[in-house]
C-alpha positions, 0 to 999 in steps of 0.5 A: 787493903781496900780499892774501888773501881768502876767495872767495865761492860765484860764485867756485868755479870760478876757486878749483878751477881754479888748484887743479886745474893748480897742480902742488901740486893737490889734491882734498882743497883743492878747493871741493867737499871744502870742501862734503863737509867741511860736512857733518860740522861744518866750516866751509869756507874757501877763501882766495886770495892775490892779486899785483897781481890775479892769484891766486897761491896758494890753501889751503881752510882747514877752520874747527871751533869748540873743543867745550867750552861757552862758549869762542869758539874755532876751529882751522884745519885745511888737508888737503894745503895750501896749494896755493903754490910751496913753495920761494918764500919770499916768497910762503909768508910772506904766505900766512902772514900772510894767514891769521894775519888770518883765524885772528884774525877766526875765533879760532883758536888754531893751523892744521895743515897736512899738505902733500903735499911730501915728507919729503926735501925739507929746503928746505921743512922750513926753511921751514916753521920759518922761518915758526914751524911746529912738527913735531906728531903729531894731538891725540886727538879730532882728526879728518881728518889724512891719512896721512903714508905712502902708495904712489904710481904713475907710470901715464904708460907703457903697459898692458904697461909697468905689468903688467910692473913689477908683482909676478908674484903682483899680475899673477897676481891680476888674470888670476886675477880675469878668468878667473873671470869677476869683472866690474868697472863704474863705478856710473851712478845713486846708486841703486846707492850702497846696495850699496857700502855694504852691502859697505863695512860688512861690511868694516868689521865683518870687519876691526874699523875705523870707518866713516862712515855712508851720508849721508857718502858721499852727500854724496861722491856729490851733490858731487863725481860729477857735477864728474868729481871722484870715481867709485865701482867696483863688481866682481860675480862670478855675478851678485852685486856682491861689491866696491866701491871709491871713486877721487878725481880732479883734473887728471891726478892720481887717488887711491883712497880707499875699497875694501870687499869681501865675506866671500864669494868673496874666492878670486876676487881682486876687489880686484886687479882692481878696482885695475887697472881704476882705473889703466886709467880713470885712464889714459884720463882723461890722469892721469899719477899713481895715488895708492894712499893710506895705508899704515903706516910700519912695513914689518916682516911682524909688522905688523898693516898689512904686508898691506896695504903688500904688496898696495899695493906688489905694483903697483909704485908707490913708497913716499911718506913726507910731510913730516907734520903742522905747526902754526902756532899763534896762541895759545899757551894755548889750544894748550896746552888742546888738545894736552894738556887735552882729551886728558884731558878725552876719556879722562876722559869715555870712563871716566865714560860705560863707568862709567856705562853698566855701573852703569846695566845693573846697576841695569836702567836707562837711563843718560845714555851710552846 
């Protein structure tokens, strides 16, 4: 007999812990991502299900209302989950159902998921539509989906063993960084947060991407660095920090997750060194897996990413491709609302606020948007 439920706060060690040693693990399904989330809008919902007492699967499902006025309606969003033996059916089916309940209590109208199982794995892509998933690609003004490729090492060998499977240009960088002198070192104190930061602005400005702001990886700081979930790097060269970097760990896994360097004394290859130093600490935490993150699907050199692709897989890990996102929806209309009206009422919007605000300069008065 099987049975779901939403665990309570004095519960969150017993939920991380079958999270943290399940092989499907991940940080991002655990009760503090849940608590990071909170803060930019999510409600957080870390379910179990349960045989006969004992706690078989998890998922944290992140719960947000629709945002138009007046309509009482949810969306379910669980990143990397659900943390369950993928290949059990029986077991996959009632998770299911327990969170079709839970979707009826909180209204929501579909749950996305995007697992961390592979694209290859054809068994739990029928499954998935077995269960009534459908293949989907995220909905715009949708905020969170993790990407679908990314570059995996195995750092289980030794030092020697993973400088001699990377590339020698990637080896060359990181000996290049120590002979300069360039200094990496795990950040103590949050009072050492504004500096990352600054650089990690810089870098957005310079590469002309989005970043959250500061009270975001503030929040990362106070919930997850003191629960050994996270750990800040920064890399200094003549007395000066001129790069930072963000690992997430879980169980014997790590995941990098954000880096940020400075416009100046990028000649002295900060970022490789700094990536080697995470795969060292991962090493002496007893992690057996360095997950590089993201990169882009489209591995041709005119892509704008492959530069990024290539510094990744310089350090000898493999090219990952998941099974993506898929949606199980619960109310078929006002899925329909979200995947196609909203987009439009999105880039509607955008073109009255631009509208409006270049009529308002010209008028020389303040305008709604501004």
């Amino acid at each position: 007999m099987y049975t779901g439920r939403v665990v309570i706060d004095r519960e969150k060690e017993m939920f991380d812990e079958f999270v943290s040693r399940h092989p499907k693990g991940h940080i991002l399904q655990t009760w503090e991502w849940g608590q990071v989330k909170a803060f930019t809008g999510w409600k957080p919902l870390p379910m179990v299900l349960e045989r006969d007492g004992q706690v078989v699967g998890a998922i944290l499902i992140l719960k947000r209302r629709l945002p138009i006025p007046g309509l009482e309606r949810s969306i379910f969003y669980a990143p990397r989950g659900p943390v369950i033996d993928v290949h059990d059916r029986e077991l996959f089916a009632a998770l299911i159902t327990e969170v079709r309940k839970l979707a009826r209590k909180h209204r929501a109208i579909f749950l996305k998921i995007d697992p961390d199982v592979p694209a290859s794995d054809e068994e739990f892509v029928r499954l998935l539509r077995e269960n009534g998933f459908k293949k989907t690609v995220t909905a715009e003004g949708f905020e969170g989906v993790q990407p679908t490729f990314v570059f995996r090492l195995d750092i289980s060998p030794s030092e020697e063993e993973l400088l001699g499977r990377m590339s020698s240009k990637t080896r060359y960088n990181i000996r290049l960084a120590v002979r300069k002198g360039v200094k990496v070192y795990p950040m103590e104190t949050k009072e050492q947060l504004p500096v990352f930061y600054s650089i990690l602005k810089e870098t957005a400005e310079r590469d002309n991407f989005l970043i959250r702001g500061y009270d975001y990886f503030s929040t990362i700081w106070d919930e997850l660095v003191p629960q050994g979930l996270a750990r800040f790097f920064l890399a200094e060269y003549e007395g000066k920090v001129i790069a930072g970097t963000l690992a997430l760990k879980l169980g014997s896994k790590v995941w990098y997750s954000y880096g940020a360097s400075s416009n100046q004394h990028r000649n002295v290859m900060p970022n490789y060194l700094l990536q080697w130093s995470m795969i060292r600490w991962a090493q002496q935490e007893g992690c057996t897996l360095y997950d590089f993150r993201g990169v882009s699907g489209e591995l041709r050199e005119d892509n704008p990413l492959y530069g990024l692709y290539r510094f990744k897989k310089g350090f000898g890990g493999e090219f990952v491709e998941f099974v993506g996102e898929w949606d199980k929806v619960f109310s078929p209309f006002f899925y329909w609302l979200w995947e196609w009206a909203l987009p439009l009422y999105y880039r509607g919007t955008r073109w009255i606020i631009r509208w409006r605000k270049r009529g308002g300069r010209k008028q020389g008065h303040a305008t709604y948007a501004e």
